[in-house]
N, C-alpha and C positions, 0 to 999 in steps of 0.2 A: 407663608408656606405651611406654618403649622395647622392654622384655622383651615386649608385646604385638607387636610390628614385628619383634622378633628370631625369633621364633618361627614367624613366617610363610614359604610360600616366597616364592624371589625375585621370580616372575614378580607373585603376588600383593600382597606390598609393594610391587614399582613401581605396581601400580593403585590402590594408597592414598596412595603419596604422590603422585600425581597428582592423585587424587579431591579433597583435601584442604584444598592449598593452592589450587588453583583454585575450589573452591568460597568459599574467603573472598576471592577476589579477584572470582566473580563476584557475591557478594553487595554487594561494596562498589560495584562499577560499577551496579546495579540500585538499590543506595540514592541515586548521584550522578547516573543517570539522572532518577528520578522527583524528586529535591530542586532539581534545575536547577544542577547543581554540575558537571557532564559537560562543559563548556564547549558550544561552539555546535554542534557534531558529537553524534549522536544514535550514530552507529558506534566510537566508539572510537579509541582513537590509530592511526594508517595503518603499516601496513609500509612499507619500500621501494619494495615493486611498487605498482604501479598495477592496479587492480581495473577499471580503465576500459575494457569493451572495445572501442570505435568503434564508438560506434550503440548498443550493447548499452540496454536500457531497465533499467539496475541502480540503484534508488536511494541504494545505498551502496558502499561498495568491497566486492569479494570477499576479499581477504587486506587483514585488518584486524588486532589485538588483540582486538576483540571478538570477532570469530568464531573467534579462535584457543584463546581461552577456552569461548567455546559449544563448538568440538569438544572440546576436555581436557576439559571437564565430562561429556559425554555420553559419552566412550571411558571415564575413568577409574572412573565409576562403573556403568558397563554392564559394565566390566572384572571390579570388586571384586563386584556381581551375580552374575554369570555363573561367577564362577572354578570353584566349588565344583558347579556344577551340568551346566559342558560337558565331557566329557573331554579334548578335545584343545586342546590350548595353543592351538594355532593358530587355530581354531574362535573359541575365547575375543575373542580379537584380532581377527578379521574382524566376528564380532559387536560388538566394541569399536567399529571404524572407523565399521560403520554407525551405530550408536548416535550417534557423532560425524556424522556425516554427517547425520543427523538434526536435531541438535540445532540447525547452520548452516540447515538445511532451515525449519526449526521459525524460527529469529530471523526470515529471511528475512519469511517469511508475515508475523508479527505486527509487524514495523514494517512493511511494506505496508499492512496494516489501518489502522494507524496515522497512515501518512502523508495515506491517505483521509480522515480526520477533519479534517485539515489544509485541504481543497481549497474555494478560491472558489465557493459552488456559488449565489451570490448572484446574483437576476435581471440580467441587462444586456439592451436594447432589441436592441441589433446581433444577440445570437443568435438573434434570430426570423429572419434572414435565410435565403432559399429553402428553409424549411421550409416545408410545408402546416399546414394548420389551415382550421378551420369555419365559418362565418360567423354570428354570434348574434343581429346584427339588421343586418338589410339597409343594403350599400352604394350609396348614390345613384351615380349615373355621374357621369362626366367631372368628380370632386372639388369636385363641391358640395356637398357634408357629409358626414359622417363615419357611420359604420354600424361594429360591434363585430364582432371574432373570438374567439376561444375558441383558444388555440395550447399544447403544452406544449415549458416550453422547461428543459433537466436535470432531469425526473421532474418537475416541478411545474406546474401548469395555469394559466394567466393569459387574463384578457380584455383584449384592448386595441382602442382603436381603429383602424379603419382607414379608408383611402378609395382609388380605383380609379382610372385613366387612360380604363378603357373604358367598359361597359354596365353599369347598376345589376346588382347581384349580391345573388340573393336568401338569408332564414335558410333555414341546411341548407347550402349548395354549400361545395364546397371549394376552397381558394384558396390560393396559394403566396404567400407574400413576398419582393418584387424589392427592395423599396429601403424604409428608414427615413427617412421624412421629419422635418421640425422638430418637436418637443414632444410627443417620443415616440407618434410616429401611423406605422404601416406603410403602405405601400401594397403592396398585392396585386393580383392578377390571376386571373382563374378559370382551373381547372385542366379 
C-alpha cells in the first residue's frame, strides 16, 4: 500500500489521504446518526464558531464537524476523480472546493427534508382561526344551533361545527372564523 502512495504525485496523494481517512470517519458518523448513538445533535460536534447568524432561519450550525467532513469528503474525492482528467492543478482544486461545496450544500437540503418529517402537523381547533371556509349545512342565526363547515387547516380538510352572532348563513357561502368557542365549535361570520 505504501509503494502505491509513493508512487503518486504529491498533489494527488494529498487527495487520498484526504479522500480516505474522512470517508471512514464519515461512514462512522452516518452509522451513529441512524443507530441513535450521535448523541441529541443531529449536526455533529460544534466548532468554536457559532454558525448562528441573528435571525438567520439555519436549522443547524454552519461550521460544524459534520460539514467539515461533508466538505473533505466531496473535495478529496472530486480531487482523486479529477486529477487525471483536468490539466491544470489549479482547476483540479477549484473543482475540488466546489464539489465540497456541494456536498455541505447537499447535507443542508436532506436534513431540512428531514426535519419536515419531524413537524406537528396534527389537527388543533385554534388554527381554524380567521381562515375562510364553506359552509356544509346551514348556520341558524344568532346561535341557536349549530350548522357545519368544511375548512382546510395544514393541507388537510375537516368539517367542523359551527354557529354565527348574525343572520342564518346559508350551504355554499363563505365564511371566515373570528373566534373558537367551548367544545370545539367555531364561530364565523359571512364574508
Amino acid at each position: 500500500m505504501a509503494e502505491f502512495f509513493n508512487t503518486m504525485e504529491p498533489m494527488l496523494r494529498t487527495f487520498w489521504f484526504i479522500a480516505l481517512p474522512v470517508s471512514i470517519i464519515f461512514a462512522i458518523q452516518s452509522i451513529l446518526t441512524f443507530t441513535g448513538g450521535g448523541g441529541n445533535s443531529m449536526d455533529g460536534i460544534d466548532a468554536d464558531f457559532d454558525g448562528d447568524f441573528n435571525g438567520a432561519d439555519a436549522p443547524f450550525q454552519l461550521f460544524s464537524f459534520r460539514n467539515l467532513i461533508n466538505f473533505l469528503l466531496g473535495f478529496g474525492w472530486a480531487g482523486v476523480s479529477f486529477y487525471g482528467n483536468v490539466k491544470s492543478d489549479f482547476m483540479v482544486v477549484m473543482i475540488a472546493t466546489l464539489f465540497g461545496v456541494f456536498f455541505i450544500a447537499l447535507f443542508f437540503i436532506i436534513m431540512r427534508q428531514i426535519q419536515k418529517l419531524a413537524e406537528d402537523n396534527s389537527f388543533k381547533i385554534k388554527n381554524t382561526l380567521n381562515r375562510t371556509a364553506e359552509v356544509y349545512l346551514t348556520i341558524p342565526a344568532h346561535k341557536k344551533g349549530k350548522g357545519k363547515v368544511q375548512i382546510t387547516v395544514n393541507g388537510a380538510f375537516h368539517e367542523i361545527d359551527a354557529i354565527t352572532e348574525g343572520e342564518k348563513i346559508e350551504s355554499g357561502a363563505l365564511i371566515k372564523v373570528v373566534k373558537v368557542a367551548q367544545d370545539n365549535i367555531i364561530e364565523v361570520v359571512r364574508i
